[in-house]
N, C-alpha and C positions, 0 to 999 in steps of 0.2 A: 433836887427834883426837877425845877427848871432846866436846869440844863441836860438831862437827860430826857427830857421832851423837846428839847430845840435838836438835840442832836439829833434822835429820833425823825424829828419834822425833817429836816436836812438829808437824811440818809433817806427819808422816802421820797423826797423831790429829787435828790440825783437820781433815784431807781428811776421814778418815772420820767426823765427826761434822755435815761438811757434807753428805756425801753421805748420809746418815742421814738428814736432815732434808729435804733436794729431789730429788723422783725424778719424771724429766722419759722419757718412753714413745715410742718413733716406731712406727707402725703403719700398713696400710693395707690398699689390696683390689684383686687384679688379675681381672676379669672378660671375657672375649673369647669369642665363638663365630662360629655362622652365624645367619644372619638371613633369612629371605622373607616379604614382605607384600604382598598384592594391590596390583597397578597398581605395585610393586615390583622390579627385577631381585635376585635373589641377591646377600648383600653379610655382612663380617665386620661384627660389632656386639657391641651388651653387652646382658646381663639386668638388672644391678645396676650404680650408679656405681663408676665406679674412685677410690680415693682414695689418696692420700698422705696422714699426718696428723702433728701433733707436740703433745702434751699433757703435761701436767705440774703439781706441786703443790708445794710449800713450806710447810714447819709452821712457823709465826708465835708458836708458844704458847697457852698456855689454852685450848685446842682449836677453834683459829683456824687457817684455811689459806690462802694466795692459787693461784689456780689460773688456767692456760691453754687454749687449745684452736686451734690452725691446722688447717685441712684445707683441701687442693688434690684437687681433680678435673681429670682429665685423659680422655684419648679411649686406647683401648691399643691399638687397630691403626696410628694414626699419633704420637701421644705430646704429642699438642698438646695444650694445655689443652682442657678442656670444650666442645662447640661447643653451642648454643642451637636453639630449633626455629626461626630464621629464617636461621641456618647463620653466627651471630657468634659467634666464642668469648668465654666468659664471664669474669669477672675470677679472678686468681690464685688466691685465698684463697675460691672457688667454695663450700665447704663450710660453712665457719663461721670465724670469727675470730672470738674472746670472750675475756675477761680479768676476772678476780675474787672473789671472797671464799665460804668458806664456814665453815660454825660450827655451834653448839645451835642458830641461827634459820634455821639452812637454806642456799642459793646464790643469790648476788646475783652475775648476769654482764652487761657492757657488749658489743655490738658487733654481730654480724651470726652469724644462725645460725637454724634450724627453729624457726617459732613453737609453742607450745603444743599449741592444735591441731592440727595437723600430725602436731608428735612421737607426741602420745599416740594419734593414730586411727593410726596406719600397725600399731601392737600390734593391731588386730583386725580382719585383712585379712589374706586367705588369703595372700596370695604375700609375706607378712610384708615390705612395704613396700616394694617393687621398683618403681621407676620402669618398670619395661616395659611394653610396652601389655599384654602375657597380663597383669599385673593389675588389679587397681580403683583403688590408691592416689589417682594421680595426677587420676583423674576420676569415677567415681562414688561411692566411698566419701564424696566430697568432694563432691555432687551439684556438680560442675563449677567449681567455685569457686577464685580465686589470690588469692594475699596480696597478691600486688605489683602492681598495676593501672598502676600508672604508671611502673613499672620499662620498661629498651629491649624492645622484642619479643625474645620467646625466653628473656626471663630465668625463671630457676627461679621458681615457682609458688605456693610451701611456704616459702621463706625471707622475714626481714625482715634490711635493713640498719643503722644508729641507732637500736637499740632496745637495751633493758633485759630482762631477764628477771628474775624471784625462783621457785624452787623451793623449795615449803616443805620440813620434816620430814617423813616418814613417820610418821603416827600410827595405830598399831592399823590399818595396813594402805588408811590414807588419804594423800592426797598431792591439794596445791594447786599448780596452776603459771599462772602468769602473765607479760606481755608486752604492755608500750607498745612505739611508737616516734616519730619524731618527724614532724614534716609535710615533710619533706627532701623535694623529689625528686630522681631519681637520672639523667634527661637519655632519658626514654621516651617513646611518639609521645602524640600530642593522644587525647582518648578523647572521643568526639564525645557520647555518653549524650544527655541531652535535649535537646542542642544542635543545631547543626547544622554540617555540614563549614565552611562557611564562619567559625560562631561557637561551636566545638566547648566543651561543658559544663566538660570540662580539658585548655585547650589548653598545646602542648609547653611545658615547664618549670612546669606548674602545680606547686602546692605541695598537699597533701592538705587536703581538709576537714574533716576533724576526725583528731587523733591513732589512729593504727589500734592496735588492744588485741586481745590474745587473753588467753581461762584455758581451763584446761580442770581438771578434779578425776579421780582414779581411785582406785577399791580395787582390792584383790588380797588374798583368803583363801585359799588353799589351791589346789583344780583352779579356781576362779570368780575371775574379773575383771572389772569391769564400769568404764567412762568416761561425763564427759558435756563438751562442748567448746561453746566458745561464740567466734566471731570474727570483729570488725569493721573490714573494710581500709582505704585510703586512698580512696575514692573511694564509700566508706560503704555498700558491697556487706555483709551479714551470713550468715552459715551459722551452725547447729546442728547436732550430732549426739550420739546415744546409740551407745551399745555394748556388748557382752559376749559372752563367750569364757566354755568350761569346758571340762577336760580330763575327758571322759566313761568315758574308760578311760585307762590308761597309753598306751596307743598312737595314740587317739583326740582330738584337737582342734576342736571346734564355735565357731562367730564369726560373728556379726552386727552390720551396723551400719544406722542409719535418719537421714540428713541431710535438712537444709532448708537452700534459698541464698534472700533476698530483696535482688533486685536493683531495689528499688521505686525505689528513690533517682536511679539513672543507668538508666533502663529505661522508654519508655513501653508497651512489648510486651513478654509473656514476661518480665515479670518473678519469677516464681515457680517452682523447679525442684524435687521432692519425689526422692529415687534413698533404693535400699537394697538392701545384698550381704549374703548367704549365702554364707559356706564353710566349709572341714574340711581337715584334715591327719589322716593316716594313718603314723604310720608302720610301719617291717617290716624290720628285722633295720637293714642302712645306709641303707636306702631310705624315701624317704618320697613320698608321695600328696600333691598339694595338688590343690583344686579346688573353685570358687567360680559362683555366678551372681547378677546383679544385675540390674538396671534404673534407667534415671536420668527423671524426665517433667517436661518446659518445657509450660508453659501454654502452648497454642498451637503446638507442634510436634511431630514424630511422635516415639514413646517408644525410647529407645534401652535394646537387653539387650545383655548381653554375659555368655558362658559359658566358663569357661578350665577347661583340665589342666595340671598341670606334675607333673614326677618329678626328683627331686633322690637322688643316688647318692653315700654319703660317700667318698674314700676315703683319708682322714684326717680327724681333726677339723679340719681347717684347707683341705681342697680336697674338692670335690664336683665331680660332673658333672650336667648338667639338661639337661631337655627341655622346652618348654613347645607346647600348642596352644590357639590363642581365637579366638573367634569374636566381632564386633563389629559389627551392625547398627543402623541407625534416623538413622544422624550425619546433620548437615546437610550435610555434604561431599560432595567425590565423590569416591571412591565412595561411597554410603552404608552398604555395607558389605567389613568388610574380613577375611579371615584373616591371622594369623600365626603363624610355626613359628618355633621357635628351637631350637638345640641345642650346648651349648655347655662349658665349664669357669671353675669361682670357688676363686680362691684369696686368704687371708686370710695376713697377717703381722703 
């Protein structure tokens, strides 16, 4: 009998000293509303991705950790995975999957996840980095610019897959981030550039031309933040941009960002895009004001603005209610211009 309570005490101090050591988090984000946009019927949609996630770290010693990161995006009015802008759902692990080490020298992660730039421009951008069209993220903040050139149509924009990241330390309120990847491609259409349809410049299964890199750097002192990004894709498209954000009063949020895309490489026309957004966040007691305007200009085609409002309603810190309205003219599309409304609820877990 002793001994099956010493064993017992024994096997609950290992647990609790494993469990001590690995704490592994499940999280996510369920977003659903209404949705109408010119040339549009009325239809349930999202503001923000939906995500399922599972992360996690283990203390290794010496103040060394190995750490995780899965994320699944999914659709929440039908429960499917993610579907793409050419209407194919994306792969499982849609968000990010990484695997890797951190320490005094900072995080070294392997696998597929938000490049650098990406990450850090979505921080100065009113509608704090919402894939909706009411915001800029996705295209003028970015003067139009995707990481993945030679990814399937529809695939995410902002992500790499076989690539490395390092995230330095924060030093006095500095911080270096960086990202290779490899000349992989991942089974996306021909991308005809200086070529021609018959002898397209990368055709289907081309391999990238040079390994695509991103950095980007940022401070943060107090109410002022300021970034600068730098990053060259698979098919050697490059963008720049500047940025800064300060919280002008406690209630008050100011953000601007200024890009350049040189698509000199695969482009014999319009190779040169110059875009730059203006916004502010307000807030007032649970509510908060967002609203932004920008402009994006292609050498050689008419300039596209876009104006948005959204109002965002807490009511908990974990669910809000929003509204958003934008206004989007100049595109080469048709329409060339478009409204959209949304009205909707996010909830975080």
């Amino acid at each position: 009998m002793k001994k099956s309570l010493l064993a017992a005490a024994l096997l609950g101090a290992f647990a609790g000293a494993a469990h001590a050591q690995t704490s592994v988090q499940i999280y996510g984000n369920l977003d659903a509303g209404i949705v109408k946009r010119t040339g549009q019927s009325l239809n349930i949609g999202k503001r923000a991705a939906n995500t399922l996630g599972f992360k996690g770290t283990e203390e290794l010693g010496n103040g060394l950790k190995a750490l995780f990161q899965l994320e699944i995006r999914y659709e929440p009015d039908t429960g499917t995975l993610e579907v793409g802008g050419n209407g194919v759902q994306r792969q499982l692990f849609q968000g990010q999957s990484r695997v890797g080490l951190q320490g005094d020298f900072g995080m070294l992660r392997i696998g597929r996840g938000l490049t650098p730039y990406h990450e850090t421009i979505g921080a100065f951008e009113p509608f704090h980095a919402l894939p909706s069209p009411s915001g800029f993220y996705t295209d003028l903040s970015v003067a139009g610019y995707t990481s993945q050139p030679l990814d399937p149509s529809g695939a995410s924009h902002n992500r790499w897959s076989n690539a490395v990241w390092y995230n330095s330390p924060i030093v006095s309120g500095f911080q270096l981030n960086t990202a290779i990847a490899t000349k992989e491609n991942t089974g996306g259409a021909a991308v005809i550039g200086r070529g021609t349809a018959a002898a397209p410049q990368y055709p289907v299964g081309a391999e990238a031309s040079a390994n695509p890199f991103s950095v980007s750097a940022t401070y943060n002192n107090g109410p002022a933040a300021f970034m600068a990004g730098y990053e060259r894709n698979a098919i050697e498209s490059k963008v720049w941009s500047i940025g800064a954000s300060v919280n002008a009063t406690p209630e008050l949020k100011l953000m601007g960002t200024y890009s350049k895309q040189d698509q000199e490489h695969n482009r014999i026309l319009n190779a040169d895009t110059k875009s730059w957004v203006l916004g502010a966040n307000y807030s007032m007691g649970p509510g908060k004001f967002l609203a932004g305007y920008g402009q994006k200009d292609t050498d050689g085609l008419q300039k596209v603005k876009q104006f948005s409002l959204g109002y965002e309603y807490s009511l908990s810190k974990r669910t809000y209610l929003y509204v958003d309205a934008s206004r989007k003219k100049g595109m080469s599309a048709v329409p060339s211009t478009v409204n959209h409304y949304d009205v909707g609820i996010n909830h975080s877990f």
